[in-house]
Residue, then its C-alpha position, 0 to 999 in steps of 0.5 A: x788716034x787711039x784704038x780704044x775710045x776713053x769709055x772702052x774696058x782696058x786691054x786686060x783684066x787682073x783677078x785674085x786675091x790681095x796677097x796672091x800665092x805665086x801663082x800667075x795663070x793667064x789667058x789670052x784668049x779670054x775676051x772676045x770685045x771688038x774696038x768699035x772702030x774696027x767695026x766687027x771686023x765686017x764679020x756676022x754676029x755669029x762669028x762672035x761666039x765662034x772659037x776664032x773670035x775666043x776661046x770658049x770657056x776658057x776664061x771661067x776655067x781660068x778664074x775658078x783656078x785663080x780662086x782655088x789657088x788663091x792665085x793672081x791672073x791676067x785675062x784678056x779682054x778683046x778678041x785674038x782677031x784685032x790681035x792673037x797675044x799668043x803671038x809674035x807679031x810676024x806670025x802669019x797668024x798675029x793678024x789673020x786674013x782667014x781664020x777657022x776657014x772663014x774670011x775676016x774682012x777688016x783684017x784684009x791688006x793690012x798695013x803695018x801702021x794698023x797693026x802697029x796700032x793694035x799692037x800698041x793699044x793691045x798686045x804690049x799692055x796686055x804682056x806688060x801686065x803678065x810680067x807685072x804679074x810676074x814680078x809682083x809674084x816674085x819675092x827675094x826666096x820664091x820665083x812664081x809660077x806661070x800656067x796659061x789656060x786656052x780651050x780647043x774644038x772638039x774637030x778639026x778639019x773634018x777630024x774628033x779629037x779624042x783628048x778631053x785635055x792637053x799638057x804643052x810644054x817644052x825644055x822645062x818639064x817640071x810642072x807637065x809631066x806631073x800634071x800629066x801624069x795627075x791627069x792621066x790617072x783621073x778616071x776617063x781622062x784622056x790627056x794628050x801630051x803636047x796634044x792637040x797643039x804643041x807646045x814646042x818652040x816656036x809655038x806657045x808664044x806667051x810661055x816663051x816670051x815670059x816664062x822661058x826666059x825667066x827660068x821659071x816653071x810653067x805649062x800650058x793647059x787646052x780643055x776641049x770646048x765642049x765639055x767647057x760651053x756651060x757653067x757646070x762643065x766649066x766648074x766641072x773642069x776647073x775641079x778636075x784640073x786644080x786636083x791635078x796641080x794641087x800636088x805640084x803646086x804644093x812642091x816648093x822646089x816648083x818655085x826655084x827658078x832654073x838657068x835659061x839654056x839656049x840661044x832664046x834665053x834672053x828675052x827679046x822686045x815685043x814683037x822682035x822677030x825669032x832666028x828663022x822666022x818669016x819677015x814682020x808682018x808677013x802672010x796672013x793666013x791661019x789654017x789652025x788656031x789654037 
């Protein structure tokens, strides 16, 4: 039996422009559809507009740029709690029990044929269709350029977080130091570098699993939900942050690939556990979401 009844929107959805730049941005947060046969999870209305169930704003942020850039994009549609895309799929947090503190009942004692369903209805088409993305954006002179779009809380635990914006990023620094930088000079900006997530490995799943392997330039970018939660922050937001890649993106050595390094070069199949990391399906429990 299939997750998605034939009438369901696809697991993603594709924006920008007949003949895109190469520029790929992506957010896999996006959406927050829930397949009807999982029932909202057993989960109240309310958690639905709550950042475990998305991420707030982000997906408007992410058009206006795609827009601006006369760029191509991938959305996702359903929410990261049938399956979080910015996961490998033995991350105790791909398939959360507890998320933000609060129970999510339809995902309780899950057995690997369920989330082996999620995964293949969702998770593999929705990272099939960023590679797509990808290559289509390549040509025999030009390698693209992937920028992930993710919102976060204004607390957590309790605690403010003092950033309006984040730059994660890890062994290629081409494209966040200059972003932050770009940033940082905007009057009243505060940008956190690899701030309030961090985007070293083994975090930033979607980064490591697309652009890491391919060599190409890349970052991730988190705006604090509620300077995003209406239409005029999130205008707002998506002029700031174009202004701050618009030098960058003009730089055509951006779109020269460099020589993956390192044992994670090789891209592994989805899913495919890293060195070190827990057992597939292991625990799941999520302290923070990002």
């Amino acid at each position: 039996m299939n997750l998605l009844e034939p009438d369901e929107p696809a697991p993603f959805e594709t924006v920008g422009v007949a003949r895109p730049r190469p520029i790929v941005f992506v957010c896999d947060h996006a959406g927050r559809r829930m397949p009807r046969r999982l029932d909202h999870l057993g989960l109240e209305e309310r958690h639905w507009a709550d950042h475990i169930a998305w991420d707030v704003g982000a997906a408007a942020v992410a058009r206006a740029l795609v827009e601006r850039f006369d760029a191509s994009g991938v959305l996702a549609v359903y929410s990261r709690l049938v399956v979080d895309l910015n996961r490998d799929l033995d991350d105790a947090s791909a398939f959360p029990a507890l998320s933000g503190g609060v129970l999510v009942p339809g995902n309780l004692g899950l057995s690997a044929a369920a989330k082996g369903e999620r995964a293949r209805a969702l998770y593999e088409p929705y990272h099939a269709a960023v590679d797509a993305a990808l290559d289509r954006a390549r040509t025999r002179d030009t390698d693209p350029v992937l920028v992930a779009v993710h919102s976060f809380t204004p607390r957590m635990h309790g605690v403010a977080r003092p950033w309006h914006v984040g730059v994660l990023w890890d062994k290629d620094p081409r494209l966040a130091l200059r972003l932050l930088a770009a940033l940082r000079a905007q009057p009243g900006v505060v940008a956190g570098d690899n701030e309030p997530y961090s985007g070293r490995h083994p975090a930033d799943y979607t980064i490591d699993h697309h652009a890491e392997p391919r060599g190409i330039a890349h970052v991730s970018i988190e705006i604090r939900q509620d300077l995003i939660r209406d239409e005029g922050g999130q205008r707002d937001w998506a002029e700031r942050v174009a202004t701050a890649l618009r030098g960058p993106l003009e730089d055509e050595r951006l779109y020269r690939a460099r020589t993956p390094a390192g044992p994670g070069a090789a891209p592994r199949a989805l899913g495919a556990p890293r060195p070190g990391s827990p057992a597939v399906f292991g625990a799941e429990v999520a302290g923070d979401i990002e």
